[in-house]
C-alpha positions as CSV (number, residue, x, y, z in Angstrom):
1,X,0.0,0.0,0.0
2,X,2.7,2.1,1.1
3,X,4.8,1.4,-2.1
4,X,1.5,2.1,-4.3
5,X,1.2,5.6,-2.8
6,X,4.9,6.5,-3.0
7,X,4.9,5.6,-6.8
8,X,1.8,7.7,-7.2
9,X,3.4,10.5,-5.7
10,X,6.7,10.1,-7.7
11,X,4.6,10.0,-11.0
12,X,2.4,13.3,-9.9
13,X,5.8,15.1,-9.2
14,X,7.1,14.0,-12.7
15,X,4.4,15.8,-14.6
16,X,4.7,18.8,-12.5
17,X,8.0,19.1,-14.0
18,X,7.6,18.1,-17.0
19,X,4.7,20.6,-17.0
20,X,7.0,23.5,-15.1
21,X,9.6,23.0,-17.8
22,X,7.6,23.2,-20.7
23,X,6.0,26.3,-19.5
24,X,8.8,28.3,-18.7
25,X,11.9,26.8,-21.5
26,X,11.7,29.3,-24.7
27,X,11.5,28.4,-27.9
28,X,12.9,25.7,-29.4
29,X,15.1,26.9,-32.7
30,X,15.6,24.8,-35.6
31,X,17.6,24.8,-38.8
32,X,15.7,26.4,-41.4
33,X,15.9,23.6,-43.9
34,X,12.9,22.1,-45.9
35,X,13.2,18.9,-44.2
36,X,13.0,20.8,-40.9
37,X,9.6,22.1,-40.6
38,X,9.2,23.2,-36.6
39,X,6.1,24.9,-36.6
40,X,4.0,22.2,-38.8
41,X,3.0,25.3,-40.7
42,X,4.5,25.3,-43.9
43,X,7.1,28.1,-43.0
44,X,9.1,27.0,-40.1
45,X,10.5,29.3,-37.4
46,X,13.8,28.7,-36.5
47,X,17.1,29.8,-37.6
48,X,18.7,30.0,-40.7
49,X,22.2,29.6,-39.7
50,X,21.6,27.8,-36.0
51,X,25.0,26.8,-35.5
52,X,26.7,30.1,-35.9
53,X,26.7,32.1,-33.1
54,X,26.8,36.1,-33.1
55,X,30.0,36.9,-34.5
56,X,32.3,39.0,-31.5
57,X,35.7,40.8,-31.3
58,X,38.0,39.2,-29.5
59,X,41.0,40.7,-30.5
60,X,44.5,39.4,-32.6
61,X,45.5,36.9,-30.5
62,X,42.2,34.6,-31.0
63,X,42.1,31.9,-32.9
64,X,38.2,31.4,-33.7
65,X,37.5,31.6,-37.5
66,X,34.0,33.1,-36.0
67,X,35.2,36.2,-34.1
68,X,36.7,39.4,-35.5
69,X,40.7,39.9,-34.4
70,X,41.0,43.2,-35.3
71,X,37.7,44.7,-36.4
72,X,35.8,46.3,-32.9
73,X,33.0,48.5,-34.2
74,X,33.1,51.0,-31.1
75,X,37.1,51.6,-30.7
76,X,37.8,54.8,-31.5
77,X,40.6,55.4,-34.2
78,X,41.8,58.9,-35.6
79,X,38.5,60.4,-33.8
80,X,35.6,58.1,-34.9
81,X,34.7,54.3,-33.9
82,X,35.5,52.1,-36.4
83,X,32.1,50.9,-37.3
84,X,32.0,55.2,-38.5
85,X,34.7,54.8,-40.1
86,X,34.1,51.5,-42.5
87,X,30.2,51.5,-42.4
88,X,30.3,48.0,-43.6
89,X,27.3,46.5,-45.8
90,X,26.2,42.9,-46.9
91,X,25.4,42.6,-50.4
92,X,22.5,40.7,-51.2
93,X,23.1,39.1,-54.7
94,X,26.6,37.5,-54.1
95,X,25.6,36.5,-50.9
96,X,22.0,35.3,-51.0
97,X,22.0,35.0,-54.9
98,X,25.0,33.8,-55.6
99,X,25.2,29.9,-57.1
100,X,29.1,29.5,-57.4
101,X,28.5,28.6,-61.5
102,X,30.8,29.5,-64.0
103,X,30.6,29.5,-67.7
104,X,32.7,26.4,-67.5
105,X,30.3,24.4,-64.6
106,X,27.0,24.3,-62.8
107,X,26.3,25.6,-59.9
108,X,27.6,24.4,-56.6
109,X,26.2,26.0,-53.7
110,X,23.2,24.3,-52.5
111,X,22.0,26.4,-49.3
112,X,19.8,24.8,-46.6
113,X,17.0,27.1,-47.7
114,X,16.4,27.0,-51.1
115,X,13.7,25.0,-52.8
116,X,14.6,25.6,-56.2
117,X,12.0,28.1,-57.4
118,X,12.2,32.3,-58.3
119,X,8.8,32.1,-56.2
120,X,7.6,35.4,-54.3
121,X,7.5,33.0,-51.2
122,X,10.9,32.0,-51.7
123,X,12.5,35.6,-52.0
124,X,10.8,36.0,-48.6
125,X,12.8,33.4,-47.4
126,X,15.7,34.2,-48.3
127,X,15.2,38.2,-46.9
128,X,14.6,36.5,-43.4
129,X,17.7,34.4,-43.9
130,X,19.8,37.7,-45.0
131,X,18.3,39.7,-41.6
132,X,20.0,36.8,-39.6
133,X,23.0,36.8,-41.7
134,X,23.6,40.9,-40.8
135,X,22.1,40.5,-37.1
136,X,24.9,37.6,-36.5
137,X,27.6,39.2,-38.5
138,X,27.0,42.8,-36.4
139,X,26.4,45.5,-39.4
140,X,23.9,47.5,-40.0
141,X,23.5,48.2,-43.8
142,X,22.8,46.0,-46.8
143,X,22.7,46.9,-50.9
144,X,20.4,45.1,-53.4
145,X,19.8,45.1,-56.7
146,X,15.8,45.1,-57.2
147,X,15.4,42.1,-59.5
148,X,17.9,39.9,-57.1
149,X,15.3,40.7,-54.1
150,X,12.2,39.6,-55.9
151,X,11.1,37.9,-59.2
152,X,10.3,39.0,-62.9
153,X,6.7,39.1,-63.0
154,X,5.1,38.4,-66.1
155,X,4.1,42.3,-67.1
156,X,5.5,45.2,-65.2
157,X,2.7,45.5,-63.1
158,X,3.4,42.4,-61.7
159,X,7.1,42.5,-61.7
160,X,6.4,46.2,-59.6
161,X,3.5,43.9,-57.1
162,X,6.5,41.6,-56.3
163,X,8.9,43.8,-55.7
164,X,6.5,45.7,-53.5
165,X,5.6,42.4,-51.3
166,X,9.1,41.3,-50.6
167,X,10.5,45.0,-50.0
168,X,7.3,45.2,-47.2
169,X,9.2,42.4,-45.4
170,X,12.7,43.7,-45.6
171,X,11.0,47.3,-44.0
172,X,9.5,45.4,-40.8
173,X,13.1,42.9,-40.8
174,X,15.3,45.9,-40.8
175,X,13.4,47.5,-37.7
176,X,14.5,51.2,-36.8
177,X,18.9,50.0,-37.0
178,X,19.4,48.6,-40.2
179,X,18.7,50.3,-43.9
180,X,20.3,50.1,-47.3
181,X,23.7,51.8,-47.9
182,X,22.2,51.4,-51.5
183,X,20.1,50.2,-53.6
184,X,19.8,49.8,-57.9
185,X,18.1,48.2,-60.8
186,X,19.7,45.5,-62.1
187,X,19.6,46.2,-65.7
188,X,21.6,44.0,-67.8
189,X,20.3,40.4,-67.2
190,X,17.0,40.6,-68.8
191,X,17.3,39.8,-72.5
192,X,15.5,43.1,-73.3
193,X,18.8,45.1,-72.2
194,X,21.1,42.9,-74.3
195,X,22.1,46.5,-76.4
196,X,21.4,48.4,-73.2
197,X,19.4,50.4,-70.8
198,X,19.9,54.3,-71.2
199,X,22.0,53.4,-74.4
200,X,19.8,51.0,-76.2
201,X,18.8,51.8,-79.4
202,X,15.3,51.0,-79.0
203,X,13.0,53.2,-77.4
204,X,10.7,50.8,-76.0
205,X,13.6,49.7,-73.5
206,X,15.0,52.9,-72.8
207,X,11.5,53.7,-71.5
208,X,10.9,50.3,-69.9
209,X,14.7,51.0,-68.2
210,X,13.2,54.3,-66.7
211,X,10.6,52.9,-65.4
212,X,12.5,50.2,-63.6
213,X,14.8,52.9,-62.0
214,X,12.0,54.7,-61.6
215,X,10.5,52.1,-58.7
216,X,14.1,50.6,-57.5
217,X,14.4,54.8,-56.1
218,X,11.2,54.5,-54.7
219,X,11.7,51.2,-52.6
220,X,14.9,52.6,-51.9
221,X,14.1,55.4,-50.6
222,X,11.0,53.3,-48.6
223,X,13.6,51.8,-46.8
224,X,15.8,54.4,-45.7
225,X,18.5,53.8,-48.3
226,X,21.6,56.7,-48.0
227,X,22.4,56.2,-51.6
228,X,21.8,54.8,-54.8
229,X,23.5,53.4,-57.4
230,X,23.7,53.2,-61.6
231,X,26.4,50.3,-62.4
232,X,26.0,50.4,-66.4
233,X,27.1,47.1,-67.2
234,X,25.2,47.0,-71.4
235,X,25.5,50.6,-71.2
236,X,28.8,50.5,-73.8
237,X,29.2,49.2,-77.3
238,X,30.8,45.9,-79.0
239,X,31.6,47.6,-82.3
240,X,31.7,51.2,-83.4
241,X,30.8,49.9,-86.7
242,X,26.8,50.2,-86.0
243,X,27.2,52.3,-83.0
244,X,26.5,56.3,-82.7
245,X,28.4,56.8,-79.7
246,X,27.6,60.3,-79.3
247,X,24.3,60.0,-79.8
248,X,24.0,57.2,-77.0
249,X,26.3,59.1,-74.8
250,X,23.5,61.9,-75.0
251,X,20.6,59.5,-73.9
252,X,22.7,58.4,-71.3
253,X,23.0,61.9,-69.8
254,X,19.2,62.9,-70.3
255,X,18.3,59.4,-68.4
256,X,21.1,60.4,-65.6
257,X,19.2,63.9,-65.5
258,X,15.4,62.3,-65.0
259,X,17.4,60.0,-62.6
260,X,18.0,63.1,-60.9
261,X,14.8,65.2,-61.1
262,X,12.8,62.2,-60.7
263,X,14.9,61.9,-56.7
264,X,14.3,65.6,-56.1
265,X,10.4,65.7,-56.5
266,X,9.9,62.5,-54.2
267,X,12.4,63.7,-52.0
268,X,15.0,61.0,-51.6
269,X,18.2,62.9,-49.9
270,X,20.2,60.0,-50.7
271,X,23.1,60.3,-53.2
272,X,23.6,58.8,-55.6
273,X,26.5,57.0,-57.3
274,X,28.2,55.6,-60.9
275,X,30.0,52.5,-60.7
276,X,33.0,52.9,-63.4
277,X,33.9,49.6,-64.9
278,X,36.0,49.0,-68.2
279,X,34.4,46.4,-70.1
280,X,32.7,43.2,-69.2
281,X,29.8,41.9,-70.1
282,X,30.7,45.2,-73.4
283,X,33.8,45.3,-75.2
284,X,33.6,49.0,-73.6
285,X,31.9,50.4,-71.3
286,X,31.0,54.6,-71.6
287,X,31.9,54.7,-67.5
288,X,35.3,53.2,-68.3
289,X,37.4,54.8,-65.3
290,X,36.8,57.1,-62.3
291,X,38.7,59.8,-64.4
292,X,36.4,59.0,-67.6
293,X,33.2,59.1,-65.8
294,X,34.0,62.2,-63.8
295,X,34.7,63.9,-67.7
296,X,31.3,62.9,-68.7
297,X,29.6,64.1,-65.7
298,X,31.2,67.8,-66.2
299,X,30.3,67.9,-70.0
300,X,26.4,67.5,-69.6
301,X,26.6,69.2,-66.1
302,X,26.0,66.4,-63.7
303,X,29.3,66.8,-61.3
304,X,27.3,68.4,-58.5
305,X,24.8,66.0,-58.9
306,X,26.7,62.6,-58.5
307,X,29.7,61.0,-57.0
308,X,31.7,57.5,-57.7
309,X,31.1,53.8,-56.8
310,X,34.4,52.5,-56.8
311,X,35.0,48.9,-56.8
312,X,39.2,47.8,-56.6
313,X,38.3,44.9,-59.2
314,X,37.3,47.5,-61.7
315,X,39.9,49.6,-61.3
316,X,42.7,46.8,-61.9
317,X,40.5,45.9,-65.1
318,X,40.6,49.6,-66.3
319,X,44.4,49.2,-65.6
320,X,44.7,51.3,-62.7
321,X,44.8,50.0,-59.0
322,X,42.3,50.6,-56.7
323,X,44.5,53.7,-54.8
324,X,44.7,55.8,-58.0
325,X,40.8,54.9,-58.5
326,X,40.0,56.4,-55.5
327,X,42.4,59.2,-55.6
328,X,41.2,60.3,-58.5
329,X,37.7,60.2,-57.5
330,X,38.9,61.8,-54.2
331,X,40.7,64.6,-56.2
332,X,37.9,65.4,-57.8
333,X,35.4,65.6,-55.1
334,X,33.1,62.5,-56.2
335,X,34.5,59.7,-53.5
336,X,31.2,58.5,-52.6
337,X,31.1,54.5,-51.7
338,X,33.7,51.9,-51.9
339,X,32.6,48.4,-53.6
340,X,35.2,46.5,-51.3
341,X,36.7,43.3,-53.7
342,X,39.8,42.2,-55.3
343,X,40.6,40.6,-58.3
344,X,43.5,37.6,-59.3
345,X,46.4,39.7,-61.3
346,X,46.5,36.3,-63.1
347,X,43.3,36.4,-64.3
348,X,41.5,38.8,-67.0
349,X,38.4,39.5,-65.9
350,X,36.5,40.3,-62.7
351,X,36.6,37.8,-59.9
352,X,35.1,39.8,-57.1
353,X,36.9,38.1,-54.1
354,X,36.9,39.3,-51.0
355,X,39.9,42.0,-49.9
356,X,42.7,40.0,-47.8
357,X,45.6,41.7,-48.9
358,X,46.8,44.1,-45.9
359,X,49.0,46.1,-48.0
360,X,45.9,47.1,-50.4
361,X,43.3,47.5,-47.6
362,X,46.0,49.9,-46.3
363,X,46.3,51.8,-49.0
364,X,42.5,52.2,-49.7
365,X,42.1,53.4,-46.5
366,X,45.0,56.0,-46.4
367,X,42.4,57.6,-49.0
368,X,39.1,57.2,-46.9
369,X,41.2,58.6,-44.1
370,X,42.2,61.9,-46.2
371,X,38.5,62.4,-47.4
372,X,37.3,62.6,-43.9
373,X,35.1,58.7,-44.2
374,X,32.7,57.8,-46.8
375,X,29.2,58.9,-44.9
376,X,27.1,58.5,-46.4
377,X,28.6,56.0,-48.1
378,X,30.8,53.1,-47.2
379,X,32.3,50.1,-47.4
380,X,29.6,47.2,-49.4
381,X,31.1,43.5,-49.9
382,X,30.3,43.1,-53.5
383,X,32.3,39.9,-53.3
384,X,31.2,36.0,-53.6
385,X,32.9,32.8,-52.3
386,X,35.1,30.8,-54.4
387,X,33.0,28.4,-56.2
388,X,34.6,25.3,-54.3
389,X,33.5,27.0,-51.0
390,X,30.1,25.4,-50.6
391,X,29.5,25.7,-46.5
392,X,27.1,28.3,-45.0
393,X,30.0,29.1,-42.3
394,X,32.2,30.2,-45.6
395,X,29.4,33.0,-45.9
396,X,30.8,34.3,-42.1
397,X,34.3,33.5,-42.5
398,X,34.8,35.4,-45.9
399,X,32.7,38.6,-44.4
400,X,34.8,38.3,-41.2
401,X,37.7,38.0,-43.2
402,X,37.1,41.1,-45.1
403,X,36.1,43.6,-42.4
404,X,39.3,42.4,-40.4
405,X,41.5,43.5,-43.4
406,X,40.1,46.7,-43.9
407,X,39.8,47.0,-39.8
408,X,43.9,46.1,-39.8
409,X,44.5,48.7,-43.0
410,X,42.4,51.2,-40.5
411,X,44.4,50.4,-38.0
412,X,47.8,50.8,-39.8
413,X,46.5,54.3,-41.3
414,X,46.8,55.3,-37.9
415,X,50.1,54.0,-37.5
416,X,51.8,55.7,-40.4
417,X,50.1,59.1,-39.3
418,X,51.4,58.7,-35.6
419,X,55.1,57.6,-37.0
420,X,54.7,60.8,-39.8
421,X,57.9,59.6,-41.3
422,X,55.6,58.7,-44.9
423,X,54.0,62.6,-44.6
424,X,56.9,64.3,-43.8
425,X,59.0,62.4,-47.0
426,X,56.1,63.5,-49.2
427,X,56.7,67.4,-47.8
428,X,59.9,67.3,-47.9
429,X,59.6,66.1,-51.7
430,X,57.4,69.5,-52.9
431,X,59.3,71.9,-50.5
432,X,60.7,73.5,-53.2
433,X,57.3,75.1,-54.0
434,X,56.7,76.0,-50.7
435,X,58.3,79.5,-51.6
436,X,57.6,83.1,-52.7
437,X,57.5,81.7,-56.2
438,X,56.1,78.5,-56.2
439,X,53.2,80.3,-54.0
440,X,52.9,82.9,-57.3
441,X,52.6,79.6,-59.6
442,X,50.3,77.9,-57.1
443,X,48.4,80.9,-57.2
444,X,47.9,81.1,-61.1
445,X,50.6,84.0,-61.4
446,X,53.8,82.3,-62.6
447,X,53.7,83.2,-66.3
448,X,56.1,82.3,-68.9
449,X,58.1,85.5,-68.9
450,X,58.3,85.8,-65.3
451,X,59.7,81.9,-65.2
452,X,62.0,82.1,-68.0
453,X,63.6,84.8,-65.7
454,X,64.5,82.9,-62.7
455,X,65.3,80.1,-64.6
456,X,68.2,82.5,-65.9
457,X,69.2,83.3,-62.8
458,X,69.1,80.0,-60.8
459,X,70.9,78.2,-63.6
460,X,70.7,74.2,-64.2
461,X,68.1,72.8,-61.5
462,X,69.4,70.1,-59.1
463,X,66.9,67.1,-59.1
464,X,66.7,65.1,-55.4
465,X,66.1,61.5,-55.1
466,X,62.4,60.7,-55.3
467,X,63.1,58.1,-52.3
468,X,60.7,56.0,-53.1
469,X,62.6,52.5,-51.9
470,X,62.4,54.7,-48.5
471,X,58.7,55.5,-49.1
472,X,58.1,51.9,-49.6
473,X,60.0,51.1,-46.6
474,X,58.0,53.7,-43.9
475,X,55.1,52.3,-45.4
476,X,55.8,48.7,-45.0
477,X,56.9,49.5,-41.2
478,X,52.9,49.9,-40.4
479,X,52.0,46.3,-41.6
């Protein structure tokens, strides 16, 4: 009897636990797969990336592939935190778009969440996985192209409808932190812009172009985007032989200039950008260079209106590297965003891997310290994993990767202006102007006459040592 009651008593205390414990544990997560369906509703609940944790600084000496070593967004360098400083964003379409296919192979990347389709409810997916991805990763900003976020629809109308539905989501996952750095219209994957958007030759598509950047600055600006951007990847020719360049230069310029009226009358403060690029998918491309594009955008009167994208793998395409890209745009007062990549010098065309060299990352950032930042602008990862990286936890290490690199150039900036040994080489190199008459010629009033003059009296010149070997040295001494 005794033993009846105590088992009783043992069971009842059981399933007050059990019940205790199911009351008060939270939520259970799971991995957002398709064969992991939580909530039995169709659309689980869980996490996208459950076994990554959110990604932390924990300084050089770590060795976790999941922590940043040098990147701390609220360490203060050269009089702003860091996270001021690079303003880093996640691009959507290399990250959540990209396949790893080449025009050699298929593709290879096979995330968890995919089910195969182009399907509104499918882009919805993916924009909650790509909320996780920035929450865990610790930034706040994210670019998109408009036709990577949702699906073609089957007329315009449609296509707009879509776009509207997903970009409804993205405004209630970004909450009142995280916005666009940019967004733009992806015009140059639809067959209709195989000639072109703004440079096509056929009407219909230069007005069906408009109207596509027409709604990508609307939902921009609906989401509290600081800038947005034109990359005119058809907008260039194959052959001159049935081209009229100038004429399609001058559409170009009257589509920049709606671009422009059209984000003045809905009031969209944002700025907006050209992405210069060479060639690829054209022969040539009319935005070839940062010194190219800032010609064209003083003949029709656009410079005040504009400033550069400029991405390091197109300017090693265009033959330049990315520090004379960005100098010249600097120079010229139209350093506006930074398209952080690299390319492979030992291949032709443009790779978009993520930034890993220190050297480079220090040199783009001796720029963005001499221009005062990027705000609005900044730094956006338009880079993709190698095609043989197929892992979700590549998408963290390659973004971890590339903000510690540009963190550690940061970082060296510093260093080299502390030391001032590379600043005081460069004075030292144009002291010679700093002088009654190099202040006349820096002033506009060294004339011929006047020169010819001293000349005559100072004799044959004597030309110092450039010391660049030295340069090279000081410069290396911050890595």
């Amino acid at each position: 009897m005794m033993k009846m009651k105590a088992e009783k008593i043992l069971l009842l205390l059981v399933c007050v636990s059990l019940f205790i414990f199911g009351v008060t544990a939270g939520p259970q997560t799971c991995p957002a797969d398709l064969e992991s369906d939580c909530s039995g509703s169709g659309e689980w609940e869980g996490e996208f990336f459950p076994e990554i944790p959110k990604i932390k600084y924990e300084g050089p000496s770590s060795k976790n592939p999941l922590a940043y070593k040098w990147y701390n967004g609220e360490e203060e360098i050269l009089g702003k935190k860091m996270k001021d400083w690079l303003r880093f964003s996640v691009a959507f379409w290399h990250t959540f778009r990209g396949t790893g296919a080449d025009p050699f192979g298929a593709p290879t990347k096979n995330w968890p969440w995919e089910d195969g389709t182009n399907s509104v409810a499918m882009a919805k997916r993916r924009m909650k996985a790509n909320f996780e991805f920035i929450n865990k990763l610790g930034v706040d900003r994210w670019c998109f192209h408009d036709r990577d976020i949702a699906p073609d629809g089957k007329t315009l109308e449609e296509t707009n409808k879509n776009l509207d539905e997903v970009v409804a989501l993205a405004k209630e996952l970004q909450g009142t932190k995280i916005r666009p750095l940019w967004g733009t219209a992806q015009l140059f994957m639809h067959p209709r812009y195989m000639h072109g958007g703004a440079t096509s030759p056929e009407l219909g598509v230069y007005a069906y172009a408009a109207a596509q950047v027409k709604k990508a600055i609307e939902v921009t600006h609906y989401l509290g985007g600081e800038n947005y951007v034109f990359w005119g990847g058809r907008e260039g020719y194959q052959s001159l032989l049935n081209t009229n360049m100038g004429r399609e230069l001058d559409h170009l310029a009257r589509f920049l200039e709606a671009a422009v009226a059209y984000k003045k009358k809905i009031g969209f403060n944002g700025t907006l950008l050209i992405e210069p690029k060479p060639q690829e998918p054209t022969k040539h491309q009319y935005d070839w260079d940062a010194a190219t594009t800032a010609n064209f955008l003083r003949k029709y009167g656009l410079i005040g209106e504009f400033k550069l994208n400029i991405e390091c793998n197109h300017a090693t395409l265009s033959g330049h590297s990315c520090h004379h890209e960005l100098e010249t745009a600097r120079l010229n007062g139209l350093l506006g965003n930074i398209d952080a990549n690299t390319g492979d010098p030992q291949i032709g065309w443009d790779t978009d891997e993520f930034l890993t060299d220190i050297a480079e990352a220090t040199r783009v950032m001796l720029t963005v310290v001499k221009n005062g930042g990027l705000a609005p602008g900044g730094f956006n990862f338009d880079a993709k994993l190698r095609r043989e990286s197929t892992d979700v936890e590549d998408l963290f290490i390659a973004h971890i990767s590339g903000m510690d690199t540009l963190a550690r150039g940061l970082r060296n900036v510093a260093k080299l202006i502390e030391d001032g040994s590379l600043a005081e080489l460069v004075r030292k190199r144009y002291e010679s102007f700093d002088t009654e008459v190099g202040a006349q010629i820096e002033a506009g009033k060294g004339d011929f006459e006047y020169l010819e003059k001293k000349a005559m009296e100072w004799g044959e010149p004597k030309v110092p040592s450039a010391k660049q070997e030295l340069a090279e040295r000081h410069f290396q001494s911050a890595l």
